[in-house]
SEFIZA-3560 file (N, C-alpha, C; in Angstrom, 3 decimals):
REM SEFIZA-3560
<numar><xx>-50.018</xx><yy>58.003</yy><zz>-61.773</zz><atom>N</atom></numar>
<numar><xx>-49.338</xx><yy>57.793</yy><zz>-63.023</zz><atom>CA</atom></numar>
<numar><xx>-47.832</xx><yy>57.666</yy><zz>-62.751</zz><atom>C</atom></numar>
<numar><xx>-47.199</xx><yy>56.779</yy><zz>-63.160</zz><atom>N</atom></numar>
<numar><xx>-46.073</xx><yy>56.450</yy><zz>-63.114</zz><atom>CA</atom></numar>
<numar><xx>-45.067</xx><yy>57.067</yy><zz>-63.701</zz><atom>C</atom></numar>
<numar><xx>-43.770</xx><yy>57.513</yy><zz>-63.650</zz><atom>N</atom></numar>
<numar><xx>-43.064</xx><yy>58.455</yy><zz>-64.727</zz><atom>CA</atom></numar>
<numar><xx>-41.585</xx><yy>57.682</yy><zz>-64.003</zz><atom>C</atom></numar>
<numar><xx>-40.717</xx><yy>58.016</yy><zz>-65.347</zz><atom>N</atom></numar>
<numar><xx>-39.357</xx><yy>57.871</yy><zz>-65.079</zz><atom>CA</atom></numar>
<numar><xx>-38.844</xx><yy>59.188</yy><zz>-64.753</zz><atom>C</atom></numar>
<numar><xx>-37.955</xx><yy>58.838</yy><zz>-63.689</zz><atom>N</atom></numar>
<numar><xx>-37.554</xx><yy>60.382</yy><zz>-62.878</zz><atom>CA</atom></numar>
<numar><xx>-36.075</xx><yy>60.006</yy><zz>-62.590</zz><atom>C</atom></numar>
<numar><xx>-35.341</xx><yy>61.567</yy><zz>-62.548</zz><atom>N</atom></numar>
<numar><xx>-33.941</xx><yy>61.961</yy><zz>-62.326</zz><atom>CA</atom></numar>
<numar><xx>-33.478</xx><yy>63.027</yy><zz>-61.188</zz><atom>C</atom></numar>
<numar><xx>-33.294</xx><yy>62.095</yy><zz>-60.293</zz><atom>N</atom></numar>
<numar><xx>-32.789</xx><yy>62.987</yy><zz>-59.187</zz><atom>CA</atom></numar>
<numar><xx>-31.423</xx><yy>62.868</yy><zz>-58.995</zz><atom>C</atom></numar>
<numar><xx>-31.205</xx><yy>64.436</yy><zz>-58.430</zz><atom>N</atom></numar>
<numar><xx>-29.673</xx><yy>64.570</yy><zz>-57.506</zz><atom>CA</atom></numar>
<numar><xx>-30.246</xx><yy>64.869</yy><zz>-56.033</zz><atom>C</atom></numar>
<numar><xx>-29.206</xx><yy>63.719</yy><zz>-55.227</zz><atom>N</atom></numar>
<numar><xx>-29.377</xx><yy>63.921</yy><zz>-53.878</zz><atom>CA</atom></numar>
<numar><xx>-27.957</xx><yy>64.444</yy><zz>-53.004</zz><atom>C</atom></numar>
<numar><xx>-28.101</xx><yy>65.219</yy><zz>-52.432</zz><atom>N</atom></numar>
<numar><xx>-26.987</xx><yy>65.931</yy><zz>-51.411</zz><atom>CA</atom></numar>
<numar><xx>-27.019</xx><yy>67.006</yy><zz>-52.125</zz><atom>C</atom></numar>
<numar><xx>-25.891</xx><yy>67.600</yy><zz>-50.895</zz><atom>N</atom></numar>
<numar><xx>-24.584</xx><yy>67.122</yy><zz>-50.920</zz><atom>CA</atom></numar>
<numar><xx>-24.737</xx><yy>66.575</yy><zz>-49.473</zz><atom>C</atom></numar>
<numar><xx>-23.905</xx><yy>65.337</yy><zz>-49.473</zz><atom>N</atom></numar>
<numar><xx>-23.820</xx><yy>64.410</yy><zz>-48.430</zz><atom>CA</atom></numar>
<numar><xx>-23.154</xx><yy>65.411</yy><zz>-47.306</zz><atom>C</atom></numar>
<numar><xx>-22.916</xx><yy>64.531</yy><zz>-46.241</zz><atom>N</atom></numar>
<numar><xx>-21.853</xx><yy>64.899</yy><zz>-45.306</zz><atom>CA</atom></numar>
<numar><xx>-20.440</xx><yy>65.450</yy><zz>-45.843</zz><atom>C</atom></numar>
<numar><xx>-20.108</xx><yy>64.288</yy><zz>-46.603</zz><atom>N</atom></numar>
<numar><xx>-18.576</xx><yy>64.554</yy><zz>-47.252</zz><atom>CA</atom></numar>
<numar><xx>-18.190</xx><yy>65.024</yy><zz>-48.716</zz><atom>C</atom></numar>
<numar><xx>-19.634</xx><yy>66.102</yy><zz>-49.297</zz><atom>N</atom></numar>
<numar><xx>-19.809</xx><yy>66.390</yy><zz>-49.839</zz><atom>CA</atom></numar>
<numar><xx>-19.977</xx><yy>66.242</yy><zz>-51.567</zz><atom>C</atom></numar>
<numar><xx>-20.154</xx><yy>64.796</yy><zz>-51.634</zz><atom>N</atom></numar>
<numar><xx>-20.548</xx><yy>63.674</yy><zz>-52.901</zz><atom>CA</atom></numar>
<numar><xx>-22.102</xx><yy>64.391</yy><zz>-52.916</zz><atom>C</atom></numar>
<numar><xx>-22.908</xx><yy>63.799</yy><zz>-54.135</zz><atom>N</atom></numar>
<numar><xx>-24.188</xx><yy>63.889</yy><zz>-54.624</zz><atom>CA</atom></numar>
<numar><xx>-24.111</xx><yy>62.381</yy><zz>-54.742</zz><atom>C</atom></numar>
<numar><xx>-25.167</xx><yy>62.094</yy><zz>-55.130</zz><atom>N</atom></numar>
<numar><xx>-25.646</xx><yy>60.972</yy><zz>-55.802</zz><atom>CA</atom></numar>
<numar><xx>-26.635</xx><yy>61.345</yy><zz>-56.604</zz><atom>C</atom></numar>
<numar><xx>-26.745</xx><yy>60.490</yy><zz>-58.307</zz><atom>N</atom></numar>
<numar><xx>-27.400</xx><yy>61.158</yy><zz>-59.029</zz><atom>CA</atom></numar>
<numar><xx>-28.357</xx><yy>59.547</yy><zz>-59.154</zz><atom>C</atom></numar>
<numar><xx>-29.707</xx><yy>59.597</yy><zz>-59.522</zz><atom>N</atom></numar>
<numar><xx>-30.146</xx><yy>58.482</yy><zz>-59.715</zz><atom>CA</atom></numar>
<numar><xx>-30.796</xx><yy>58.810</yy><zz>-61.187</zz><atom>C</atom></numar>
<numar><xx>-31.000</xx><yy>57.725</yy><zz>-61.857</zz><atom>N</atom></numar>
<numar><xx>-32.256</xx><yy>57.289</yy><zz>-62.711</zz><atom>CA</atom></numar>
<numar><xx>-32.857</xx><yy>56.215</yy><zz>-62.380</zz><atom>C</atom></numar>
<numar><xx>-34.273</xx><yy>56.727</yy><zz>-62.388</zz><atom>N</atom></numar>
<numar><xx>-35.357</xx><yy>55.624</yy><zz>-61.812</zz><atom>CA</atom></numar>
<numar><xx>-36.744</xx><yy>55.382</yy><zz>-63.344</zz><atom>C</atom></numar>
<numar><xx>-36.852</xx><yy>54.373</yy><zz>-63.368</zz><atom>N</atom></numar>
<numar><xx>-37.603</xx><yy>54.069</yy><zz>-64.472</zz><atom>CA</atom></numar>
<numar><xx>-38.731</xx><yy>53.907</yy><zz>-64.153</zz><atom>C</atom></numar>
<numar><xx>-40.150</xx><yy>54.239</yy><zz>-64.428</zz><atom>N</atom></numar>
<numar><xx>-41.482</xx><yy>54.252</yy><zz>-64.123</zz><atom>CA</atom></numar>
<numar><xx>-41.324</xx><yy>52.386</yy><zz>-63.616</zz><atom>C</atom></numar>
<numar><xx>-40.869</xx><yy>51.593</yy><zz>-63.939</zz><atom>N</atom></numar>
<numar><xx>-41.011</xx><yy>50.277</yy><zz>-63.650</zz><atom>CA</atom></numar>
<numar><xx>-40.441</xx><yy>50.421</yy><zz>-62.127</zz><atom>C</atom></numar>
<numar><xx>-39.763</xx><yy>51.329</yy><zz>-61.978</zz><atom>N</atom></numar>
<numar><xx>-38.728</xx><yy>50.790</yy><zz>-60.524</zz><atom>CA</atom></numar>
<numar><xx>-37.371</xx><yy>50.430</yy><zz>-60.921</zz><atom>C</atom></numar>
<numar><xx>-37.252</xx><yy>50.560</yy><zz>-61.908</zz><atom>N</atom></numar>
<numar><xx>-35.221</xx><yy>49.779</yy><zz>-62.144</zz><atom>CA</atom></numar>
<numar><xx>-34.441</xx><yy>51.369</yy><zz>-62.054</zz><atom>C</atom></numar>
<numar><xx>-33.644</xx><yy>51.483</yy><zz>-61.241</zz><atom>N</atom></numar>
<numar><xx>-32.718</xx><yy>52.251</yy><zz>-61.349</zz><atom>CA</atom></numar>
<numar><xx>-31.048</xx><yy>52.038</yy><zz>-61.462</zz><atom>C</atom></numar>
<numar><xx>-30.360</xx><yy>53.126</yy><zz>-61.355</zz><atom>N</atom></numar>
<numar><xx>-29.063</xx><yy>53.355</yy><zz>-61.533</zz><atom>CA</atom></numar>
<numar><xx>-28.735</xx><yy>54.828</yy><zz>-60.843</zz><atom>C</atom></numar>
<numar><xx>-27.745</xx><yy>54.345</yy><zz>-60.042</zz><atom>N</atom></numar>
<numar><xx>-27.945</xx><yy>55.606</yy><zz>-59.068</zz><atom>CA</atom></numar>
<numar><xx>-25.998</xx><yy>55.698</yy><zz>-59.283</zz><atom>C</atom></numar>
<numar><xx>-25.302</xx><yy>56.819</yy><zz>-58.794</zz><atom>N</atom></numar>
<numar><xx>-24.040</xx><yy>56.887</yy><zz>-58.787</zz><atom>CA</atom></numar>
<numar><xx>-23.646</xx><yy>58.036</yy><zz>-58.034</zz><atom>C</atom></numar>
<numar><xx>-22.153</xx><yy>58.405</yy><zz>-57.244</zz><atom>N</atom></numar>
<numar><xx>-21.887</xx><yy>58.555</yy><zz>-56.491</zz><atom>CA</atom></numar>
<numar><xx>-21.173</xx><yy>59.623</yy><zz>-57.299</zz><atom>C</atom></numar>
<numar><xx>-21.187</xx><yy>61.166</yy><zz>-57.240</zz><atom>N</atom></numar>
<numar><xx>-20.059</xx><yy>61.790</yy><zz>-57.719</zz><atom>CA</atom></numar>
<numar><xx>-19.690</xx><yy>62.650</yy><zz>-56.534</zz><atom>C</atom></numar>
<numar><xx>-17.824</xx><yy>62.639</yy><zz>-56.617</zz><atom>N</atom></numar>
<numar><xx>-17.415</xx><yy>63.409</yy><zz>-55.847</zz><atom>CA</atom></numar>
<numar><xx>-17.030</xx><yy>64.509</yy><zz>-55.669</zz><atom>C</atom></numar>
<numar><xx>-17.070</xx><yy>64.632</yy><zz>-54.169</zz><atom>N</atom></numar>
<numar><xx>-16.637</xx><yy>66.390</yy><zz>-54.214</zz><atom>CA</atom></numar>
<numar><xx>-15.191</xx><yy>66.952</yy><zz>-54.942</zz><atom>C</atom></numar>
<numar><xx>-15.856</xx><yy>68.076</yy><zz>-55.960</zz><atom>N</atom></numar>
<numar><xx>-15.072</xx><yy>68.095</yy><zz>-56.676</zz><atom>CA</atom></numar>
<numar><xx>-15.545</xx><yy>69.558</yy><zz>-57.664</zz><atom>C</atom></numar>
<numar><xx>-14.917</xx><yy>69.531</yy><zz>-58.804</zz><atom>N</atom></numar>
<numar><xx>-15.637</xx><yy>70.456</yy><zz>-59.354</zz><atom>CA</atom></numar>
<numar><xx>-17.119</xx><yy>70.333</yy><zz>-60.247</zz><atom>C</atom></numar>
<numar><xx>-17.145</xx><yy>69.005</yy><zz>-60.615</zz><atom>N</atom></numar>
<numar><xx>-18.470</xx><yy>68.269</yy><zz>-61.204</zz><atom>CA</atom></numar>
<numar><xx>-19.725</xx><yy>68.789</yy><zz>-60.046</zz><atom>C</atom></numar>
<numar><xx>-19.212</xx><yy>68.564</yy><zz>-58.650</zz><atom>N</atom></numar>
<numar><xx>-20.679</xx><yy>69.190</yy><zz>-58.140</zz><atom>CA</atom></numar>
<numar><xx>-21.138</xx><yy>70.588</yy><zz>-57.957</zz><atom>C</atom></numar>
<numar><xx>-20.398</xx><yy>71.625</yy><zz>-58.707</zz><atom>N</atom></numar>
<numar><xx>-20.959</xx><yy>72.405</yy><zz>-58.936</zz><atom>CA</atom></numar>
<numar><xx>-22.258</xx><yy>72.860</yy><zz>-59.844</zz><atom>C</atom></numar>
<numar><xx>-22.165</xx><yy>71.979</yy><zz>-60.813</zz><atom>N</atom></numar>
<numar><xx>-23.052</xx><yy>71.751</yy><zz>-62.115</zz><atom>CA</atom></numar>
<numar><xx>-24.618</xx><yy>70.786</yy><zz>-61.776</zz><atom>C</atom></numar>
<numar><xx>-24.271</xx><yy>69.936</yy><zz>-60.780</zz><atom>N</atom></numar>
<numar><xx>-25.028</xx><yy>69.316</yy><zz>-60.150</zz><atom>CA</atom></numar>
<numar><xx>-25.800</xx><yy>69.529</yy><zz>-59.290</zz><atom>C</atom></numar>
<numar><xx>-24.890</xx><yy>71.005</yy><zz>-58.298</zz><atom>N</atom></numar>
<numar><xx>-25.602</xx><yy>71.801</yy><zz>-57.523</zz><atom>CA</atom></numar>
<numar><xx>-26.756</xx><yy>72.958</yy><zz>-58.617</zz><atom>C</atom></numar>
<numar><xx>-26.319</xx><yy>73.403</yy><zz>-59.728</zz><atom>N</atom></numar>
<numar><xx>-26.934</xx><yy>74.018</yy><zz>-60.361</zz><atom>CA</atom></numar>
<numar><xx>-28.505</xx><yy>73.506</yy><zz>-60.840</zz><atom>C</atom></numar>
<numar><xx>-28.131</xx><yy>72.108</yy><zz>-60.914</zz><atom>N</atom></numar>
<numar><xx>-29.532</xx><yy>71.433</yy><zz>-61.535</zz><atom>CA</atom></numar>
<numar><xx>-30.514</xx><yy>71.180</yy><zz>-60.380</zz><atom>C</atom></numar>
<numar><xx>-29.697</xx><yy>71.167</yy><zz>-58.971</zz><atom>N</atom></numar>
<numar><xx>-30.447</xx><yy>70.379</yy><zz>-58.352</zz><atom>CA</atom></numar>
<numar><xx>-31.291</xx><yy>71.659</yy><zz>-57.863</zz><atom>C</atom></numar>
<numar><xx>-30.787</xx><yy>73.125</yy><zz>-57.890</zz><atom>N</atom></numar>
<numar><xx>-31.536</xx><yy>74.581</yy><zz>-57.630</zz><atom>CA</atom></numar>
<numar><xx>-32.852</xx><yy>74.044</yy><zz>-58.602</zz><atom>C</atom></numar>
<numar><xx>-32.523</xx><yy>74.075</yy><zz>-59.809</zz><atom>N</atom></numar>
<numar><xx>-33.504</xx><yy>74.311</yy><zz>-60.646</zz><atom>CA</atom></numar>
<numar><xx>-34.170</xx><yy>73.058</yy><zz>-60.746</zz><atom>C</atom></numar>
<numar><xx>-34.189</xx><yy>71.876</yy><zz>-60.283</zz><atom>N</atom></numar>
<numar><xx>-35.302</xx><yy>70.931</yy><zz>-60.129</zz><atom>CA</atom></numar>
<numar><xx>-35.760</xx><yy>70.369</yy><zz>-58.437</zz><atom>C</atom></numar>
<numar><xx>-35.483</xx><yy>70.648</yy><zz>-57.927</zz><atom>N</atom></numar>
<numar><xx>-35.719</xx><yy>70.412</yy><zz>-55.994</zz><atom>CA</atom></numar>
<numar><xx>-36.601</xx><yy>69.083</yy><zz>-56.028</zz><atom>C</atom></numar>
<numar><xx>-37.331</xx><yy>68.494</yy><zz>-56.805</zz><atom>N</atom></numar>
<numar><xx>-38.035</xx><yy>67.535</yy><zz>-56.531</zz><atom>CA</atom></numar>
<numar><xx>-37.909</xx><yy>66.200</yy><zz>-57.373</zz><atom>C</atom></numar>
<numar><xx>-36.828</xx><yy>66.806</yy><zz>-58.378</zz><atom>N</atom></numar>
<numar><xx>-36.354</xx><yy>65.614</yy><zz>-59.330</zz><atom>CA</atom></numar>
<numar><xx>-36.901</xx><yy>66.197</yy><zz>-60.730</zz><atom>C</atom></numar>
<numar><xx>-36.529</xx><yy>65.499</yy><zz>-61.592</zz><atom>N</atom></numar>
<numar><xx>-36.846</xx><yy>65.849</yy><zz>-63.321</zz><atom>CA</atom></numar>
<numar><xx>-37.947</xx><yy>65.030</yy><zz>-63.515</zz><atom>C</atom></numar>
<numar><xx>-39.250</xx><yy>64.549</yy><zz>-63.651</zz><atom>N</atom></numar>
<numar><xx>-40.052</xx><yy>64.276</yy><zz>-64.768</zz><atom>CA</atom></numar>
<numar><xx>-40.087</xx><yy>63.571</yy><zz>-65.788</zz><atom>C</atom></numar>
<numar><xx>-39.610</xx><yy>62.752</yy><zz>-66.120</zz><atom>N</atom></numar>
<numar><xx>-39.428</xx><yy>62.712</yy><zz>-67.995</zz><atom>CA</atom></numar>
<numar><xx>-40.359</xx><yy>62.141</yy><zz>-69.096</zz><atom>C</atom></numar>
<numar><xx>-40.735</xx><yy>62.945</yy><zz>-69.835</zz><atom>N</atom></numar>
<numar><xx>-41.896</xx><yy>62.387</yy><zz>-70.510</zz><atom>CA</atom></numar>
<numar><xx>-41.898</xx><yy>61.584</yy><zz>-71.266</zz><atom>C</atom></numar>
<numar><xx>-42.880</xx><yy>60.513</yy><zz>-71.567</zz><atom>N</atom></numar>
<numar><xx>-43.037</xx><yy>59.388</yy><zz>-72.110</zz><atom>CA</atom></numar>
<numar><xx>-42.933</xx><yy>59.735</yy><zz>-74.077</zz><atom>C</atom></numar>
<numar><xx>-41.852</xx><yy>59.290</yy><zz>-74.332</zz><atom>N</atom></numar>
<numar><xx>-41.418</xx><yy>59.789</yy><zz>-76.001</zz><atom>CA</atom></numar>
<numar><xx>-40.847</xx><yy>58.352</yy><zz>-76.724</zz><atom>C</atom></numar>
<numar><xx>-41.515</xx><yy>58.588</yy><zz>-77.930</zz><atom>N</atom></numar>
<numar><xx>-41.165</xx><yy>57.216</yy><zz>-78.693</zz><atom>CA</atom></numar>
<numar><xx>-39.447</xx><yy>56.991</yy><zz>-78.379</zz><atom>C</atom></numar>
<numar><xx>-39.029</xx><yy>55.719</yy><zz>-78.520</zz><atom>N</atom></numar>
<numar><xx>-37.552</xx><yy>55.554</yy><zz>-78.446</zz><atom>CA</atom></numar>
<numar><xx>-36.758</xx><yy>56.081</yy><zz>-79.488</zz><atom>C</atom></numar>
<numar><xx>-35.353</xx><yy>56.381</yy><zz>-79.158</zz><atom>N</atom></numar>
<numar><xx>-34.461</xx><yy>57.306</yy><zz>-80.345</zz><atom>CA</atom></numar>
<numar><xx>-33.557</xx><yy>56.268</yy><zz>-80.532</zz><atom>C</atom></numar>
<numar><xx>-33.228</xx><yy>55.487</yy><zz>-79.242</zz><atom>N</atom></numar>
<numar><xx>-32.269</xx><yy>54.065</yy><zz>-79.791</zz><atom>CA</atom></numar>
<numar><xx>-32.885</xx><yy>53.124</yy><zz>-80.164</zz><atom>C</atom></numar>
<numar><xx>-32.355</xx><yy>52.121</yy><zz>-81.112</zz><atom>N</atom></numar>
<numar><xx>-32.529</xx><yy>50.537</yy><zz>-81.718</zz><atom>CA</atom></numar>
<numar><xx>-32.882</xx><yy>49.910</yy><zz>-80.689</zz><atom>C</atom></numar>
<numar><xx>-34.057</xx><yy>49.389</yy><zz>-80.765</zz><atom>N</atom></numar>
<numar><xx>-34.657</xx><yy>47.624</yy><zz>-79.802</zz><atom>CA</atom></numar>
<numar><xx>-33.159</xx><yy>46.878</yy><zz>-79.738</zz><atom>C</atom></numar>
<numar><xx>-32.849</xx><yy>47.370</yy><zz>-80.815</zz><atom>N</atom></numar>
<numar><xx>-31.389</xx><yy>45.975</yy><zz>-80.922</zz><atom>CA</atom></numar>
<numar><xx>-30.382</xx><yy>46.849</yy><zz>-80.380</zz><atom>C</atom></numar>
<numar><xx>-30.475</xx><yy>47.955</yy><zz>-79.745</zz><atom>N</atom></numar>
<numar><xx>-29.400</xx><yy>48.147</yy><zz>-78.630</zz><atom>CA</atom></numar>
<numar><xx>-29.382</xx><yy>47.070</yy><zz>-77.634</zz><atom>C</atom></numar>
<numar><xx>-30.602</xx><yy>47.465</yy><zz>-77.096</zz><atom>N</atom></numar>
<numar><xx>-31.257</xx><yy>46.699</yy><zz>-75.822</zz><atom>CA</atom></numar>
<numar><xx>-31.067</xx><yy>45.351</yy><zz>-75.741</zz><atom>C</atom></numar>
<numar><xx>-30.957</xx><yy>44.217</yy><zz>-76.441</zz><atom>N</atom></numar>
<numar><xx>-31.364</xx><yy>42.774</yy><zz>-76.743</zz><atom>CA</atom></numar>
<numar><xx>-29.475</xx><yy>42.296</yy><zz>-76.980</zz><atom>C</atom></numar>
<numar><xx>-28.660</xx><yy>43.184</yy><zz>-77.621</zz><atom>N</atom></numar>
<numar><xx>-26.906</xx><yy>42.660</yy><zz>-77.069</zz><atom>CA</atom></numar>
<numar><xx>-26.904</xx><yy>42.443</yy><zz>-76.402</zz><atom>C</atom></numar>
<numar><xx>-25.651</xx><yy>41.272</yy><zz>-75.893</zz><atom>N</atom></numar>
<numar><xx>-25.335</xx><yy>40.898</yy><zz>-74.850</zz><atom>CA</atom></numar>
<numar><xx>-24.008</xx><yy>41.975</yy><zz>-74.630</zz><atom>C</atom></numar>
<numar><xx>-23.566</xx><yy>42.325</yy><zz>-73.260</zz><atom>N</atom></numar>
<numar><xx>-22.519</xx><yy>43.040</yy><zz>-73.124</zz><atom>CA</atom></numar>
<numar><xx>-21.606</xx><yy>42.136</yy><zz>-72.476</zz><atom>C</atom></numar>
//
């Protein structure tokens, strides 16, 4: 079964995370935060999920017509 999942990875060498979202399809968005005080909070989540977040399949809360603008 396929699921959309949220991981934090690191802390790197030079002590960045990278946080991803991955969509049960495969499309992600991944980003680079640096060492700093943000990865403390990041370190906190990543204690309490070690294998990534889960996220369960829930009707949408935004407009179709978010999605379909052009940006």
């Amino acid at each position: 079964m396929k699921q959309d999942k949220i991981t934090i990875h690191g802390p790197k060498t030079d002590g960045t995370y990278i946080v991803e979202f991955k969509t049960a399809d495969g499309v992600a968005l991944a980003f680079s935060v640096p060492k700093g005080g943000g990865t403390a909070v990041l370190e906190y989540f990543q204690d309490k999920m070690p294998y990534g977040l889960a996220v369960p399949d829930v009707p949408r809360t935004i407009s179709r017509a978010f999605y379909t603008k052009s940006h």
